[in-house]
C-alpha positions as protocol buffer text, in pm:
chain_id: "A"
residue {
  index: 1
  type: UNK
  ca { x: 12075 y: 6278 z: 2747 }
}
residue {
  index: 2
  type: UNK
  ca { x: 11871 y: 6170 z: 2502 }
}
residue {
  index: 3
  type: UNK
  ca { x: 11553 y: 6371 z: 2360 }
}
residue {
  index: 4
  type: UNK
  ca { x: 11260 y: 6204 z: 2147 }
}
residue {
  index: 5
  type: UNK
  ca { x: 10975 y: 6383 z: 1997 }
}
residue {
  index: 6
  type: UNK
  ca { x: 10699 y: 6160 z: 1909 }
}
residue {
  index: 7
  type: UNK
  ca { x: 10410 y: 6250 z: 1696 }
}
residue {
  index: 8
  type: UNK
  ca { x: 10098 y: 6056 z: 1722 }
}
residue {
  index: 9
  type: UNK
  ca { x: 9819 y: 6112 z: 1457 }
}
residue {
  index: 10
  type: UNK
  ca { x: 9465 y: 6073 z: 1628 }
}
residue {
  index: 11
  type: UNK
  ca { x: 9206 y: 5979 z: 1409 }
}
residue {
  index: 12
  type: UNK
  ca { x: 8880 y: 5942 z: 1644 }
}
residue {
  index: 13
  type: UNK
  ca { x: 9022 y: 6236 z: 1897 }
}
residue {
  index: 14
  type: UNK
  ca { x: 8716 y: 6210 z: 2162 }
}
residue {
  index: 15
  type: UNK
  ca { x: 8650 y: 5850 z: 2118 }
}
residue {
  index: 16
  type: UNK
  ca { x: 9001 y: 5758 z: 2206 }
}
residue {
  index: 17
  type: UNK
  ca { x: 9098 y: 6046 z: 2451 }
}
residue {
  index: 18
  type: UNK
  ca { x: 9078 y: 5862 z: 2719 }
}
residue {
  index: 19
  type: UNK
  ca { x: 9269 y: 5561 z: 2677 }
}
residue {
  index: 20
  type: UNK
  ca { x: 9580 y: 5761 z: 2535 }
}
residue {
  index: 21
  type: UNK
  ca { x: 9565 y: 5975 z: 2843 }
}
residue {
  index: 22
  type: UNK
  ca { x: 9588 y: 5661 z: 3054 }
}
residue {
  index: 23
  type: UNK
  ca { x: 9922 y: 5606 z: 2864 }
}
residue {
  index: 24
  type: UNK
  ca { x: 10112 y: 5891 z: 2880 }
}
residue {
  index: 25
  type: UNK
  ca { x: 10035 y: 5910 z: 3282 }
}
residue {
  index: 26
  type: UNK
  ca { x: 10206 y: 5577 z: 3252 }
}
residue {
  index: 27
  type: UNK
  ca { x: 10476 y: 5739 z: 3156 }
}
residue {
  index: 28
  type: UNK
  ca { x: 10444 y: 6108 z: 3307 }
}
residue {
  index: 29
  type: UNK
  ca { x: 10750 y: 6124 z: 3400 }
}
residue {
  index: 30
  type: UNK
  ca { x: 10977 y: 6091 z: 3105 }
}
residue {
  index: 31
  type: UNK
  ca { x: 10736 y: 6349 z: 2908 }
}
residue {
  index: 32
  type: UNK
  ca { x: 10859 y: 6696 z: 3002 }
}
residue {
  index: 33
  type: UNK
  ca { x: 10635 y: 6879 z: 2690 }
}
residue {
  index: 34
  type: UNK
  ca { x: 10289 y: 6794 z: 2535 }
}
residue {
  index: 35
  type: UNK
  ca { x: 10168 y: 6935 z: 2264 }
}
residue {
  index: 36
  type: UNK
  ca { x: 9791 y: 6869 z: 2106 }
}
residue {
  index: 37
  type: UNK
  ca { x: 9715 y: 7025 z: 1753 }
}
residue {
  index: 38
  type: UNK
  ca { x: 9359 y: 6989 z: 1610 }
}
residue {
  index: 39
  type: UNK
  ca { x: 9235 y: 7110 z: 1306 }
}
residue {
  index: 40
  type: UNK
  ca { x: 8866 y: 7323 z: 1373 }
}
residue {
  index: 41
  type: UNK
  ca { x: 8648 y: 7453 z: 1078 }
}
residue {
  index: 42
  type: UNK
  ca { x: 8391 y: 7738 z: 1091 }
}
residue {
  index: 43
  type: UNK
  ca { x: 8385 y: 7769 z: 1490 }
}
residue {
  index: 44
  type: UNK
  ca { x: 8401 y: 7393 z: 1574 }
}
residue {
  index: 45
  type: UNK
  ca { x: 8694 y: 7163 z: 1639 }
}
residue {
  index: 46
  type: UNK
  ca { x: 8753 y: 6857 z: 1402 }
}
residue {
  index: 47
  type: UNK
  ca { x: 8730 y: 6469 z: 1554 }
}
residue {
  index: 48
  type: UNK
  ca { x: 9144 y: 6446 z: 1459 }
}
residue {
  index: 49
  type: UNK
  ca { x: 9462 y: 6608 z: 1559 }
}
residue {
  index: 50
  type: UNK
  ca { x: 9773 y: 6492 z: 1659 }
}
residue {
  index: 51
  type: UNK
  ca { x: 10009 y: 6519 z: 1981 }
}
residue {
  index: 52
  type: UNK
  ca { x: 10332 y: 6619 z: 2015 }
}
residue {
  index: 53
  type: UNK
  ca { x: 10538 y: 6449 z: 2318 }
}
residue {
  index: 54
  type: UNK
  ca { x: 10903 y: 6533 z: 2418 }
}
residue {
  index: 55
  type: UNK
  ca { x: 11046 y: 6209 z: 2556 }
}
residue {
  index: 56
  type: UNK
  ca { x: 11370 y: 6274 z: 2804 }
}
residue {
  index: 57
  type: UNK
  ca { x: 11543 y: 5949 z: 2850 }
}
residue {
  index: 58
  type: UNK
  ca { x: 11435 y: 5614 z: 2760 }
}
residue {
  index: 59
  type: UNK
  ca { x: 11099 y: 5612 z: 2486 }
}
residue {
  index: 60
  type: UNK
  ca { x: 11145 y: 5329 z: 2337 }
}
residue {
  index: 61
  type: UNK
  ca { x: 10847 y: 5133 z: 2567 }
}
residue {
  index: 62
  type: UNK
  ca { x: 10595 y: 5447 z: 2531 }
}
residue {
  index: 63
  type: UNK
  ca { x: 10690 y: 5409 z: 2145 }
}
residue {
  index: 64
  type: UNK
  ca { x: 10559 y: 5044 z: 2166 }
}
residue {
  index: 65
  type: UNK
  ca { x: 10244 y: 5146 z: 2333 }
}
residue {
  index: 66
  type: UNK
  ca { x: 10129 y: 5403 z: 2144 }
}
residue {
  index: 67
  type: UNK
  ca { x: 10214 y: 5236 z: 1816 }
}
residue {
  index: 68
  type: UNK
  ca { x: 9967 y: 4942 z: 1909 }
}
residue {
  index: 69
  type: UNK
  ca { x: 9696 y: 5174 z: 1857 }
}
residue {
  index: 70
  type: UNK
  ca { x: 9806 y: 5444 z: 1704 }
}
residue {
  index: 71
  type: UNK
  ca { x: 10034 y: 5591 z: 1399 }
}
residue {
  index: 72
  type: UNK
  ca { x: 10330 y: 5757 z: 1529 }
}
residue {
  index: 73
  type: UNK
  ca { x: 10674 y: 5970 z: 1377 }
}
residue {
  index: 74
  type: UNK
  ca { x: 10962 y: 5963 z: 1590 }
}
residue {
  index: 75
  type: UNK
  ca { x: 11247 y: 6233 z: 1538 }
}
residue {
  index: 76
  type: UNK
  ca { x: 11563 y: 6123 z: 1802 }
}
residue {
  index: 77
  type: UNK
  ca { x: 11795 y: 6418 z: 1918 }
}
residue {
  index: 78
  type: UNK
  ca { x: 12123 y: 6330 z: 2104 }
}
């Protein structure tokens, strides 16, 4: 089986929470891990982080959708 770990680097974090949400459920089932790393700064968390998403299987459709929006790093393990 096939493993991919996709990074995707958030730029407006709150603003765009939502919507990326209502992508991964898309594809809920193929992500077995998430990860979300944001930077914070004297007690309060910064507008930016990135997510961390361990595809099993087929990614290359949640690739597509999250790179229409959003910068992404893809590291395949077979």
């Amino acid at each position: 089986m096939t493993t991919t770990i996709i990074g995707v680097s958030l730029e407006n974090r709150i603003e765009c929470s939502v919507e990326f949400q209502k992508i991964i459920t898309e594809f809920g089932c193929e992500i077995s891990t998430r990860i979300g790393l944001h930077p914070s700064h004297g007690g309060m968390c910064l507008n930016r982080g990135i997510v961390l998403l361990e595809v099993n299987g087929e990614a290359e459709l949640l690739k597509a959708e999250l790179s229409k929006k959003w910068n992404i790093q893809t590291m395949v393990f077979e």
